[in-house]
Structure formats: structure tokens, C-alpha cells
TILOVEX-379263 format. One line per field, with one value per residue (C-alpha): x, y, z; residue number from 0. Coordinates in pm, 1 decimal, padded with zeros to 6 digits. Layout:
// residues N
X: [X_...]
Y: [Y_...]
Z: [Z_...]
k: [NUM_...]
***
This chain:
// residues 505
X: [00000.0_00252.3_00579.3_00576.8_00491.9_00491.2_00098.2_00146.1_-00104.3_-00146.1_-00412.2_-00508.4_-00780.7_-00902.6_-01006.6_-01322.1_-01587.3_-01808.6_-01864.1_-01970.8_-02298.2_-02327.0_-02655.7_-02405.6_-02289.2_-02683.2_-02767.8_-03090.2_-03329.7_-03547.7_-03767.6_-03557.6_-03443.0_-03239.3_-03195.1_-03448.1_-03499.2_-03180.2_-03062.3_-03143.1_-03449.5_-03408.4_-03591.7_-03428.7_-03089.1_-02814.9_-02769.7_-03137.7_-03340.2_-03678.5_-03798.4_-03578.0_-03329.5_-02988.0_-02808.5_-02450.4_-02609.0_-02640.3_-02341.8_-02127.1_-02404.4_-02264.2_-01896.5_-01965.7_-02102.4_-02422.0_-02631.6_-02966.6_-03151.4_-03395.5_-03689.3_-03900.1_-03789.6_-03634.5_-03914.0_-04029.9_-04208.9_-04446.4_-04620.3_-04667.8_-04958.6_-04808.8_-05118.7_-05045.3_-04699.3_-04865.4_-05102.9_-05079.7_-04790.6_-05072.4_-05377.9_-05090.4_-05121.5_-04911.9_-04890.7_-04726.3_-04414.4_-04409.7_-04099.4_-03915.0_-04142.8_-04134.9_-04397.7_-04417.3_-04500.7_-04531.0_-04346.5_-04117.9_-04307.3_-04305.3_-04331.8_-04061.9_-03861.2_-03870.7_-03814.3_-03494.9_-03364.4_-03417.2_-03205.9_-02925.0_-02917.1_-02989.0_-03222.5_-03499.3_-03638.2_-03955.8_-04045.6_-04424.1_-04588.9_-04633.8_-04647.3_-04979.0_-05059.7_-05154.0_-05198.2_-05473.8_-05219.7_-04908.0_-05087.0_-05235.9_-04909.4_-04761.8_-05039.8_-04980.1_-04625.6_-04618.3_-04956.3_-04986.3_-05356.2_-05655.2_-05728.0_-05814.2_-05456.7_-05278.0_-05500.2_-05465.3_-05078.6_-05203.7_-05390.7_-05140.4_-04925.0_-04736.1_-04853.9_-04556.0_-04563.0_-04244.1_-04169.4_-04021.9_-03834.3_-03718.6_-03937.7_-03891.8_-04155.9_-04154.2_-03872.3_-03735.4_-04058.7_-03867.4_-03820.8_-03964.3_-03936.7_-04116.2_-04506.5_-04679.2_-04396.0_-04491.8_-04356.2_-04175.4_-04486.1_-04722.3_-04493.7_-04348.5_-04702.4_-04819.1_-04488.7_-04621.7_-04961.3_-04865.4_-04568.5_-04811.2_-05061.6_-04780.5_-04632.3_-04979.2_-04984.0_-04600.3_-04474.2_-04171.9_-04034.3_-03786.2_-03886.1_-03686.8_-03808.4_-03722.2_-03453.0_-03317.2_-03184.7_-02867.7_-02742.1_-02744.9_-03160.0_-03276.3_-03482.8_-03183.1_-03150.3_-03459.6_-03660.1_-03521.6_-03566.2_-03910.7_-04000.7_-03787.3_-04023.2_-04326.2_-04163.5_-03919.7_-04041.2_-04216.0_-03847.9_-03576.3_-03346.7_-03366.5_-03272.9_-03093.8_-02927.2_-02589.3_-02458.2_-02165.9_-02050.2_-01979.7_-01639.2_-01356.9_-01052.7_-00881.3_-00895.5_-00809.3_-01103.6_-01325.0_-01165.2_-01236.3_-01631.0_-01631.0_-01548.5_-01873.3_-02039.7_-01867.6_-02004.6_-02372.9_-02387.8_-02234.0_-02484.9_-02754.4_-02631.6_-02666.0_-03014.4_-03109.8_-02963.4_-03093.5_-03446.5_-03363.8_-03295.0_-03636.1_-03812.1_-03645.7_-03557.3_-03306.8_-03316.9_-03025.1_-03139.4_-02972.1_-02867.1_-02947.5_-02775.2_-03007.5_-02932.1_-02562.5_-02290.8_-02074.3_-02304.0_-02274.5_-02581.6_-02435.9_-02582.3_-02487.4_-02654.2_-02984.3_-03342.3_-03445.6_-03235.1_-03421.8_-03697.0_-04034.4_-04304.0_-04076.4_-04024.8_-03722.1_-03509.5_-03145.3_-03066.8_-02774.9_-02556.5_-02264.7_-01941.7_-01705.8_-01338.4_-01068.1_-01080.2_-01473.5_-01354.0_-01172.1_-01426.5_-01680.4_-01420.8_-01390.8_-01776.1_-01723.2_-01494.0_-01644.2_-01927.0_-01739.2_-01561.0_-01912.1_-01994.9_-02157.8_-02425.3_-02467.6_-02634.7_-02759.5_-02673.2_-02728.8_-02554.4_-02734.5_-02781.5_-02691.2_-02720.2_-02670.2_-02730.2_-02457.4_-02405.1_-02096.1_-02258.5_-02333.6_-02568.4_-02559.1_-02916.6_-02877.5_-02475.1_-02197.8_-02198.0_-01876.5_-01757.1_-01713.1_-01379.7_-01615.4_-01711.6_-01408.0_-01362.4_-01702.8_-01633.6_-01322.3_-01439.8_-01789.3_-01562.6_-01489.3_-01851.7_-01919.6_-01579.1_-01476.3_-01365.6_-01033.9_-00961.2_-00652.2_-00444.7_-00307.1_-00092.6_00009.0_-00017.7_-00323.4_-00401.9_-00651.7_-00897.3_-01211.2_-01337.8_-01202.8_-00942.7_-00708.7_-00768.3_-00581.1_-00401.9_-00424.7_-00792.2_-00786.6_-00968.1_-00812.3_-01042.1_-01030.9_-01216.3_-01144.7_-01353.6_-01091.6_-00837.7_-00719.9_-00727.7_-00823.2_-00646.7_-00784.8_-00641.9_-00720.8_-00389.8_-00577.1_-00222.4_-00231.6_00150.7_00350.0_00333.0_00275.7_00408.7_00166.0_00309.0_00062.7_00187.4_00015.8_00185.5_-00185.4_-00289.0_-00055.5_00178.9_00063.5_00146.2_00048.4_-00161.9_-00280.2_-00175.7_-00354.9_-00335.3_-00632.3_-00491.1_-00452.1_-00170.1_-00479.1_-00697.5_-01026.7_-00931.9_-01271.3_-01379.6_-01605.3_-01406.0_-01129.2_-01312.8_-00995.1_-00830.2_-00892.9_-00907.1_-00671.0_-00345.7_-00107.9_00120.4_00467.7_00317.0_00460.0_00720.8_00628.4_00899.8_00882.4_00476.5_00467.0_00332.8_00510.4_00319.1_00359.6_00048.2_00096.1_-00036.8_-00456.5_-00530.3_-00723.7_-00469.3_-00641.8_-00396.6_-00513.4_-00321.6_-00352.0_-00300.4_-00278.9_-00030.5]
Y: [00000.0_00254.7_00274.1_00436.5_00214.7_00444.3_00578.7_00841.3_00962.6_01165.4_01072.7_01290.9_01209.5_01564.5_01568.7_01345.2_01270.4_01093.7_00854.0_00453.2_00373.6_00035.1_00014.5_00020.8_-00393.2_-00458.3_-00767.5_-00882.4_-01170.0_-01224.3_-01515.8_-01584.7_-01908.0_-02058.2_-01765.8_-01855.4_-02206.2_-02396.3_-02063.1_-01947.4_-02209.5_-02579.3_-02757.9_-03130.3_-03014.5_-03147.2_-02771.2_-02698.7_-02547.4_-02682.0_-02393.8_-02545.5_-02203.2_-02290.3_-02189.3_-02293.0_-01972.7_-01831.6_-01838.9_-01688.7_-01424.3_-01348.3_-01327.3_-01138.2_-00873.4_-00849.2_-00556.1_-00536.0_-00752.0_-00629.6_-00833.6_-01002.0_-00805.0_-00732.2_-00788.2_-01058.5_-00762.4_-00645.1_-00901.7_-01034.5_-01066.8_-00955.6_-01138.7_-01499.7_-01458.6_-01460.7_-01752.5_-02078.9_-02245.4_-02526.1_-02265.0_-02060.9_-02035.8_-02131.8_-01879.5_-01811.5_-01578.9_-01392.9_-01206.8_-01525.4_-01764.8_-01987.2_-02109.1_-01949.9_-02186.8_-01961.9_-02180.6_-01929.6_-01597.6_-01268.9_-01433.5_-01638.5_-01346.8_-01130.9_-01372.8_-01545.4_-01168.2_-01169.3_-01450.7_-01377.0_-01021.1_-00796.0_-00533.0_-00587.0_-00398.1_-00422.2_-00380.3_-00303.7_-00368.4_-00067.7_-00196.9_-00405.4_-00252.7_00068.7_00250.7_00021.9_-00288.9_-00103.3_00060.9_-00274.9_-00454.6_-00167.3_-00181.3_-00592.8_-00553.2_-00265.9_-00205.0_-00328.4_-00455.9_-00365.0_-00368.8_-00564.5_-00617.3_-00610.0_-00875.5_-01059.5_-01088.7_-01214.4_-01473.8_-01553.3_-01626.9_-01333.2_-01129.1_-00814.2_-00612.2_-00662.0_-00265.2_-00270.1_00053.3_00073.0_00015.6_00056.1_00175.8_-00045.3_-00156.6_-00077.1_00135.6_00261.5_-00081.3_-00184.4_-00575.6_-00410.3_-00578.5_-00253.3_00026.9_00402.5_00697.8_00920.5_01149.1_00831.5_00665.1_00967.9_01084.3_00766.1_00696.1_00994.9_00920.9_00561.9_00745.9_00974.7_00696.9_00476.2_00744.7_00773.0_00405.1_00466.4_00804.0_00618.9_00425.4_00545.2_00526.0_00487.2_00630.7_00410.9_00585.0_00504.3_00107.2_00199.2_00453.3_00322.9_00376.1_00683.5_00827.9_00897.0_01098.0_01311.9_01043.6_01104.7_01464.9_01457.2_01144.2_01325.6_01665.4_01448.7_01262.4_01473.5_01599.3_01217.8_00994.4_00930.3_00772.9_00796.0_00392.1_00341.6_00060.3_-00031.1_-00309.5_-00400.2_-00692.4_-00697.7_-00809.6_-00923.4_-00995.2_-00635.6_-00590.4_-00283.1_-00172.5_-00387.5_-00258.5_00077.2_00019.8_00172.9_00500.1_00526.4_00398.9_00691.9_00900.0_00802.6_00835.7_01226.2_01274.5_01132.2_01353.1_01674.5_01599.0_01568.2_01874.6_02042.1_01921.1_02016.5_02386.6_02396.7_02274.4_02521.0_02193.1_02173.5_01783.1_01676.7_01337.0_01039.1_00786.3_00418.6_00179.7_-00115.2_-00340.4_-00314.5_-00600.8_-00745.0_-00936.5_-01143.6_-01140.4_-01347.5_-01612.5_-01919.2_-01674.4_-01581.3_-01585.0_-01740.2_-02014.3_-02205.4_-02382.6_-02244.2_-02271.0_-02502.0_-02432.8_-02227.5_-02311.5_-02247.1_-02021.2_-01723.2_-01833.7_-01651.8_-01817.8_-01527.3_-01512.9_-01225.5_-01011.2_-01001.4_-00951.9_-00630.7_-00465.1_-00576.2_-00421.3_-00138.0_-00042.9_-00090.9_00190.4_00406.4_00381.1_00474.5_00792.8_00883.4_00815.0_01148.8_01031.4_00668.0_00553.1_00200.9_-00049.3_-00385.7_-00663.7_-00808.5_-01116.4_-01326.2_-01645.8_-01857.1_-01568.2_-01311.6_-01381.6_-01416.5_-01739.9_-02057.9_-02301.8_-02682.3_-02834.4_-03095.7_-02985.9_-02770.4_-02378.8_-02215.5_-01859.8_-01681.8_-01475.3_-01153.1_-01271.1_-01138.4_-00770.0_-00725.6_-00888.2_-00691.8_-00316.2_-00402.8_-00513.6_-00077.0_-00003.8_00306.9_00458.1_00768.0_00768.3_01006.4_01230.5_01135.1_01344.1_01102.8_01089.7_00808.4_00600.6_00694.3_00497.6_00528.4_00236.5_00304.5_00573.5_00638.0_00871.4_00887.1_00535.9_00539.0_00222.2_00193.2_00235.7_00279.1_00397.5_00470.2_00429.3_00541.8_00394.9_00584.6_00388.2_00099.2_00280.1_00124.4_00241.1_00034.8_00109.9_-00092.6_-00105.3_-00251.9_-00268.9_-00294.5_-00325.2_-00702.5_-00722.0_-00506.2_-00489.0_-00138.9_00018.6_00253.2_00478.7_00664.7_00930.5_00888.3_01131.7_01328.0_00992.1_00950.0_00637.7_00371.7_-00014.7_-00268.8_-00522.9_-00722.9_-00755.3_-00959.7_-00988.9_-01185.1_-01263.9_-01536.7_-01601.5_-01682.8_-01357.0_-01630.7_-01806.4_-01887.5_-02087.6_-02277.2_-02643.1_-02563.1_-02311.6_-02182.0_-02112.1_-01738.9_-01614.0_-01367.5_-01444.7_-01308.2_-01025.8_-00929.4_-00629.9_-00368.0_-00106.8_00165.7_00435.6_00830.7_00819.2_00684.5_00302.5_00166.1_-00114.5_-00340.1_-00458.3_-00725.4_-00758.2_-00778.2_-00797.6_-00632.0_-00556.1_-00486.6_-00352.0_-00280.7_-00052.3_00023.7_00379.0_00296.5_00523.0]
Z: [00000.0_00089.3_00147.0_00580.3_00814.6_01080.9_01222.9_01497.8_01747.3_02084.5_02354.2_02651.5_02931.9_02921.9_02580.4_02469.4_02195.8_02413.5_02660.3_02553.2_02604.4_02729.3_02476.1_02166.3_02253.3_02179.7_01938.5_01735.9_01715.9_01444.7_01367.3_01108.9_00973.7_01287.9_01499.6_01709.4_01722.8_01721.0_01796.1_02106.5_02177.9_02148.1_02370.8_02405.5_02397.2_02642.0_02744.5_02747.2_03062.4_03143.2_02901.9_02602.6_02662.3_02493.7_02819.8_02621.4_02355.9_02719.8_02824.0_02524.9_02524.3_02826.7_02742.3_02448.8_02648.9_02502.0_02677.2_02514.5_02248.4_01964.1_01883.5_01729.6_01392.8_01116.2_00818.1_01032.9_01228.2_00942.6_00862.0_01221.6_01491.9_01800.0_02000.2_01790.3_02076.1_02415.2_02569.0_02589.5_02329.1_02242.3_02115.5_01955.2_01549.0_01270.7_01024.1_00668.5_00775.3_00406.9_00504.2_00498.9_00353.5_00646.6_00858.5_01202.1_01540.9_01759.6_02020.3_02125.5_02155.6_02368.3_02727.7_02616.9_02484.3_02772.4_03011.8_02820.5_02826.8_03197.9_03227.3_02977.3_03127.7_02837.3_02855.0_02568.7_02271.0_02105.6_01755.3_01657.5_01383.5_01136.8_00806.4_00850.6_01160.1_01388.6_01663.9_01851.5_01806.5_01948.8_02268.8_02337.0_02321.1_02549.6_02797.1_02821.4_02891.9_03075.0_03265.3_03610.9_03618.7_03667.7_03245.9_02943.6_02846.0_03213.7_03313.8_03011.9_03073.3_03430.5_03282.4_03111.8_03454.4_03435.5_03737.5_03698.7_03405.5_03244.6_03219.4_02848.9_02808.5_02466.4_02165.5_01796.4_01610.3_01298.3_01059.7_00729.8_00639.0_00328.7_00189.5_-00102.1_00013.8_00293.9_00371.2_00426.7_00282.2_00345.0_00188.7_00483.4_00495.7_00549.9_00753.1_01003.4_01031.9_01178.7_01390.6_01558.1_01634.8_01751.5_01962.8_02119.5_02211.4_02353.4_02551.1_02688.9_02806.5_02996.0_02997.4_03088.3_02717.9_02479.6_02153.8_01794.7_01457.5_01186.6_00930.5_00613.3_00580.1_00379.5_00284.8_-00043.8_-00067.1_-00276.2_-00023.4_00193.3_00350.6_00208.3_00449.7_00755.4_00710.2_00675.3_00933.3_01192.4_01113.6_01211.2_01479.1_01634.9_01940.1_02061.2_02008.9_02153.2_01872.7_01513.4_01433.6_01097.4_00940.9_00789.5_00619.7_00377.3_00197.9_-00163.3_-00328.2_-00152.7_-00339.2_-00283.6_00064.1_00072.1_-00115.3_00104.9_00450.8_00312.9_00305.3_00644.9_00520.7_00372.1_00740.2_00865.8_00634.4_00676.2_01021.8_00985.1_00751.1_00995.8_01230.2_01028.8_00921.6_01305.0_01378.1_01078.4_01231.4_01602.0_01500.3_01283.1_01576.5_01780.9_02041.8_02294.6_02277.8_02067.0_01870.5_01940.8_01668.8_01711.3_01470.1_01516.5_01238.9_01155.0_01028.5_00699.4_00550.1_00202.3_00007.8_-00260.0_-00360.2_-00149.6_00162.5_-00039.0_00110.2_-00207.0_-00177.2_00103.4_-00003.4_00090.3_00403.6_00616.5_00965.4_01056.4_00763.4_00728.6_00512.2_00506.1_00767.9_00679.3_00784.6_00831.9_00748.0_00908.5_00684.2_00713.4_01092.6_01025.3_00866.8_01118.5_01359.2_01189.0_01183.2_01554.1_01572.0_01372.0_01577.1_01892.8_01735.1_01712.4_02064.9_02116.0_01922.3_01840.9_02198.8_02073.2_01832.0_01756.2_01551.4_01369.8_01411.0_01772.2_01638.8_01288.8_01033.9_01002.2_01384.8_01607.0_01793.1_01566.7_01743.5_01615.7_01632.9_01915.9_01916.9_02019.0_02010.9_01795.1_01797.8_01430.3_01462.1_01440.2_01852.1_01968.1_01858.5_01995.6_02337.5_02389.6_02287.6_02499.1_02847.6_02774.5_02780.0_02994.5_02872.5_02756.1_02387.0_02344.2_02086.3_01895.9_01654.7_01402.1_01136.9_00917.1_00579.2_00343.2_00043.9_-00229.7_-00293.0_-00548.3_-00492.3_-00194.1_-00084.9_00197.6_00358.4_00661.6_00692.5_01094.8_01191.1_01610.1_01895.1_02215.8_02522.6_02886.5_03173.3_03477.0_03694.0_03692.0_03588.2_03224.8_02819.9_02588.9_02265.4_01949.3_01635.4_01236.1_01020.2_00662.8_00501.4_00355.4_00327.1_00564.5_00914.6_01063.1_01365.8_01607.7_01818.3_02059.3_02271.2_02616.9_02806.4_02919.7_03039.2_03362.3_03427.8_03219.3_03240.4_02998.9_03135.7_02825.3_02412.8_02227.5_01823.0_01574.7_01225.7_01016.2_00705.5_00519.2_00481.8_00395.0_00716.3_00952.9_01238.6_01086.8_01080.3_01349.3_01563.5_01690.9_01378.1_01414.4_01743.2_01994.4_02079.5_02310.6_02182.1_02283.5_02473.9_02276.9_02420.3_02706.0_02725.6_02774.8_02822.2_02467.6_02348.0_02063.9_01925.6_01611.7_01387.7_01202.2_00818.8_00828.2_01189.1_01501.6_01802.6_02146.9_02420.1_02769.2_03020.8_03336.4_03487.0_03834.3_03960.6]
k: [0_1_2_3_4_5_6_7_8_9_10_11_12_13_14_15_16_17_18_19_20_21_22_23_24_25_26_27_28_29_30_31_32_33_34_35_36_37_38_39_40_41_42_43_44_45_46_47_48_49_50_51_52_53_54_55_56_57_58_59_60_61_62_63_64_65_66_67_68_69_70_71_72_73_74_75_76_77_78_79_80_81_82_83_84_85_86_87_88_89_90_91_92_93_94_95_96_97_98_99_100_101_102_103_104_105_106_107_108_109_110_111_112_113_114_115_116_117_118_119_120_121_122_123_124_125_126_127_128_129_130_131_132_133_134_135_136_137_138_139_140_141_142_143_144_145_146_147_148_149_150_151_152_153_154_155_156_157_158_159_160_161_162_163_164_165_166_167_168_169_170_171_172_173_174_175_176_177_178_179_180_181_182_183_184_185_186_187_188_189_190_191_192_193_194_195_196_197_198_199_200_201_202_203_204_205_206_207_208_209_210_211_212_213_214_215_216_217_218_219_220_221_222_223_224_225_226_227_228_229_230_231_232_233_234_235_236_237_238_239_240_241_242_243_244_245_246_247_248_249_250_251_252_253_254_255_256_257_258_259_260_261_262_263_264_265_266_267_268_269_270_271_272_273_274_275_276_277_278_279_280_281_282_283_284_285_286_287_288_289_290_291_292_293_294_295_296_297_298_299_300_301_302_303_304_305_306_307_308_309_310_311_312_313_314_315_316_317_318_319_320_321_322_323_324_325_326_327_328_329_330_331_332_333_334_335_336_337_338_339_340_341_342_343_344_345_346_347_348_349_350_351_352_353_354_355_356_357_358_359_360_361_362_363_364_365_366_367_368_369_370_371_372_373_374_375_376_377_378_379_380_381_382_383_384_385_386_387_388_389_390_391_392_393_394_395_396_397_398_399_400_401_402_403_404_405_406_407_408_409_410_411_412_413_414_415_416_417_418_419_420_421_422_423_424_425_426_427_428_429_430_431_432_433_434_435_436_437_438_439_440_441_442_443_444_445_446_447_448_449_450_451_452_453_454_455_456_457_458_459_460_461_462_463_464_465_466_467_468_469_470_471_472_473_474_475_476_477_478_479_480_481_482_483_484_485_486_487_488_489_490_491_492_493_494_495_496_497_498_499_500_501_502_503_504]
***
């Protein structure tokens, strides 16, 4: 790519662009081919509970430091009865999933949901229905989960053995309205006019929720960003987030064309942010408009991973279960950073999905659980959640790819969690052939130590999990070299480096 080797930076404590939300290490569930069962549901399974939970999915849920969970869609959402989810799993109805072309059971529904959450310890998020749906169907579903008693819908949920409301925060109201493989797509006048009126009523039910207005799902789509302009006009004063979605795949033999993809990420989500700023000062507000990035990943849609490709009306199919190689992992990483230079902002996100489709956590019907490679990047940046993301001035190797211009070839982020003490520094060398040297002044951080180096990369770029599941996963590094307040740290060809230091002094 270039011929220095050499990326230098400068890190203080003082100087900021935001603080982590924990909500940006959310995931998503969709009924969805396997997601759901096999996925996270499998009753029978050697590491099944009595309610057929996958504690094994459990468990690396868990490590991956998973914080909330958006559900039950995705498309899946449009076309969907929320009431065919609650009640007795015997008197529930099968139903033609046209999303997916599947047939839907019903065996895992929003009972389940909610209380699987409750064990795996992520907060949830609900999607109504607004494509074939309304207003009556979202306040109902709000006043079931929410409502003490006393009420149609609260005692309903009773009835239904669940005496506590559940006290759902978060909801997203609808998905992917702009989508023309959308059942039920609005224009942005049609659709921000009735987020608002269902955002009204449900705000009415619990004053308490936070609510997301759905944006553009790419920026690729010719409505954007004319749509969220005029949906956030019509919904800006009753949400919370305005909830977007990003992903990127495409071709892969010049990697540094494909690492560059998340140039463009960066660029949407500026762009987002203007256009809620643009509507703030219209609506004379004082509320600045958080961003929610609630479908967001590398995914393939070649293809060996098409929809159309599994055969129809069969019962959670599997379909698109992208096995994912490194350099698919350092892209995925680099969305990840992105996201946290624009911590300021982006206050939720969720990869997309948990399990078996474009998902860090493969589930084997009846078998073992494996990690894809993209697992571990997550887990490490989401262990900093609650930390303050540092400004860095940088300078280093650009190089042109496509379109695009000035590609820096070290992508990092340099974190700093005060409450115990420690940075995180994270960084993507998209060179395929050289290795690359970082060197990151940290004199405005205090005395620093290094407490952990670890380095994922692979000879093989293609290299994946899939047949030995620890073919591409961290190992220790040398711990790079601490001298005059400054870390000097070597990045290999293609890989993610995650260094942890401590500033107890």
C-alpha cells in the first residue's frame, strides 16, 4: 500500500468525543431461519433449561457482552400478529411468515422473549408492527407488557401467569418502512405521520419508554436521507433515537477496497447527524437526537446466503448463515470503531444477528456452540462499555482504494475507563503485506502499564472458524514497548490488536 509504516497519534484524558454507552454492545433476534430455534431455543438439547433455553447460547451471550436484544424483527415484524406470541404455546397459530417464507409456530413468543432476556441479562427492545398494523395494536401490546392490572390487556398478561408487568423501556416503532421488500412500505410522509400518532398513544400508556423512529436502511436507498428529514419533522419531538441501518458486503478480493467500506459507514452516520440537527434547530428543540444503529454487520448477500435459496413454508429453515473469514472480521471491527468515534451520538446499536445468520454465535441443532472470529472484537471493545472515547491526533499512511481517498491504513480507537483505571487502545492494520508500527503518545494519560496484548490474524486472509473453531481467534502479543509516556506497538499484516493498560499510579 505505501511505502511508511509508521501511524502516529497523541491521547489525553481531558479531551473526549463521548462517553460509551453500554446500549451500543446490543444484538438482534429475528424469527428468522435458525436464529431462534436452534438458535437461542431448542428444547431437548443437552444444554437446554426446562424452558428449552440454549443456556450454552447463554453463556457466550454473556462473554460477548451483550447488553440489550432487539426483537421479534427485522421484516419478520411487518407481517406479524403480536397477540399470535402470548397464551398458551398449544392454542398458539401457525402462520405463513411472508418475510421469509417460512412457517411461524409460535413456540417461542413474547413471554418467552422477555423472560430469556431476563435470564441472559440484556435489557430488551420491542419492535411493533407498522407496516400491517396501527396505533390500537401497538398501545395494546404496550399496555400488556407494561400495565400493572386492573385492564383488558394487564389482566390478560395475568392470565397468562405473568402477574408483573415486564416494564419494556425501549421500543422501535416499525422496521425498514422505506423498503420496497417491505409488507406494508410508506412513503416518509405516510410513515413519520403515523410513527407519531402511535408514539403519542404509547407514551400515553407509559410516559416512561424510549422510543426509535425508523430511518433510512442503507445509505445506499434513494430516499436517503430526504426520508429522515421529513419522518424526523413528524416525529421529532415524541423519540428518543432515530434507528438506521448499515450493512456491507460486496467483493472481496482487494482488501483494501473492502476494509475501506467503512469510510462510507462513517459518512452516513455524519450525515444522519446533520439531518437531526438540521431538524432540532427547525423545531427550535433543545433535545439533541440520538442515533441508534439497530441493524448493523458485513453481511454477504451473494448467492450461497440468499433468502431465495431455502426452499419455501418449512419451519425455521437455514438459510444465510454466513461463515465469516478475518478479513470479514476487520471490517466488522472497523464499523465498531467508527461507531465509537461517534460516541456522542450513536447511543444504541445492535448486531445483527446473535445467532446462525450473520451472527458471532453458531448453534448446532442438538450440538456444540462455535464462535465466528467476528465474537471477539465485539467482546473486547464491549468489556470498555461506559468509557470515555479520546480524541486522537493522528498521522500516518493513506491509500486510495475506489473511490475512496485517503484510507488510513491503521484504523484505532483509544479508550479510557477511569472507573478501573485502564485504556483500551484498538487497532485494524488494513495493510495485507506489511506490518505497521503505532506509536501513541500517552503522556496526558498518567503512568501507564500494559496489562494485556492480544493480536487476531490469520496467514490466510479467507481463514474462519467454521471447521477448526480456533483457527482465528486472539493471541497473546509481545506487549509492545512503554517508554517516555509513549506506546510503541507493532500490527501485524490484516489484523485487530487490542492492548489494555492500566493507569494505576
Amino acid at each position: 500500500m505505501t511505502q511508511s509504516t509508521v501511524t502516529q497519534a497523541a491521547a489525553h484524558t481531558a479531551l473526549t468525543r463521548g462517553a460509551v454507552d453500554p446500549l451500543l454492545f446490543g444484538s438482534f433476534v429475528e424469527h428468522m431461519g435458525r436464529v431462534v430455534y436452534s438458535g437461542i431455543y431448542e428444547p431437548g438439547h443437552p444444554r437446554a433449561d426446562e424452558a428449552g433455553r440454549r443456556l450454552d447460547v447463554i453463556e457466550q451471550i454473556k462473554a460477548m457482552g451483550v447488553t440489550c436484544i432487539r426483537y421479534p424483527g427485522g421484516n419478520f415484524v411487518s407481517g406479524h400478529d403480536w397477540r399470535d406470541m402470548i397464551g398458551p404455546v398449544a392454542e398458539r397459530p401457525r402462520r405463513l411468515d411472508l418475510a421469509w417464507r417460512a412457517i411461524e409456530t409460535h413456540q417461542f413468543g413474547l413471554a418467552e422473549f422477555l423472560d430469556w432476556a431476563a435470564l441472559a441479562g440484556v435489557e430488551p427492545m420491542l419492535t411493533v408492527n407498522l407496516g400491517t398494523a396501527g396505533i390500537r395494536e401497538a398501545i395494546a401490546m404496550v399496555e400488556y407488557c407494561n400495565f400493572p392490572g386492573g385492564t383488558r390487556e394487564s389482566d390478560l398478561r395475568r392470565a397468562h401467569g405473568r402477574a408483573e408487568p415486564w416494564g419494556v423501556k425501549r421500543w422501535c416503532l416499525g422496521n425498514e418502512m422505506d423498503g420496497p421488500w417491505q409488507i406494508g412500505q410508506k412513503t416518509a410522509q405516510e410513515y413519520g405521520r403515523l410513527a407519531a400518532e402511535v408514539a403519542k398513544a404509547m407514551r400515553l400508556v407509559d410516559e416512561d419508554i424510549k422510543l426509535a423512529a425508523c430511518g433510512s436502511s442503507s445509505s445506499d436507498m434513494p430516499t436517503y436521507p430526504a426520508w429522515e428529514l421529513e419522518v424526523l419533522r413528524h416525529t421529532y419531538p415524541y423519540v428518543d433515537y432515530l434507528a438506521v441501518h448499515r450493512y456491507y458486503g460486496g467483493d472481496t478480493e482487494d482488501a483494501g477496497l473492502f476494509l475501506a467500506k467503512a469510510l462510507d459507514f462513517d459518512r452516513y452516520l455524519t450525515t444522519l447527524e446533520a439531518v437531526c440537527d438540521v431538524v432540532k434547530a427547525e423545531k427550535r428543540s433543545s433535545k439533541p437526537m440520538a442515533i441508534s444503529v439497530d441493524e448493523w454487520g458485513v453481511w454477504d448477500f451473494s448467492d450461497d446466503t440468499a433468502t431465495e435459496n431455502a426452499p419455501p413454508w418449512l419451519v425455521a429453515p437455514a438459510f444465510a448463515e454466513q461463515v465469516y473469514t478475518l478479513q470479514d472480521t476487520l471490517l466488522f471491527g472497523s464499523l465498531l470503531l467508527t461507531m465509537l468515534r461517534h460516541a456522542d451520538r450513536v447511543k444504541m446499536a445492535c448486531q445483527s444477528l446473535l445467532t446462525n445468520i450473520s451472527a458471532c454465535i453458531m448453534a448446532k441443532p442438538g450440538g456444540e456452540v462455535w464462535l465466528q472470529p467476528i465474537f471477539y472484537p465485539f467482546a473486547q471493545v464491549a468489556a470498555f462499555a461506559g468509557a470515555q472515547v479520546l480524541q486522537t491526533g493522528t498521522q500516518g499512511p493513506v491509500y486510495d482504494a475506489g473511490d475512496e481517498t485517503a484510507v488510513p491504513v491503521i484504523d484505532f480507537v483509544a479508550l479510557h475507563d477511569a472507573a478501573r483505571q485502564r485504556l483500551g487502545v484498538f487497532a485494524i492494520n488494513r495493510d495485507a503485506t506489511s506490518e505497521q508500527t503505532l506509536e501513541l503518545d500517552l503522556a496526558g494519560c498518567g503512568d501507564v502499564t500494559v496489562a494485556e496484548h492480544t493480536v487476531l490474524t490469520h496467514p490466510d486472509r479467507f481463514a474462519t472458524n467454521r471447521d477448526n473453531h480456533q483457527a482465528v481467534v486472539p493471541q497473546p502479543g509481545d506487549g509492545g514497548a512503554i517508554g517516555r509516556g509513549r506506546l510503541t506497538v507493532k500490527l501485524p499484516p490484516l489484523s485487530w490488536t487490542a492492548v489494555t493498560l492500566s493507569t494505576q499510579g
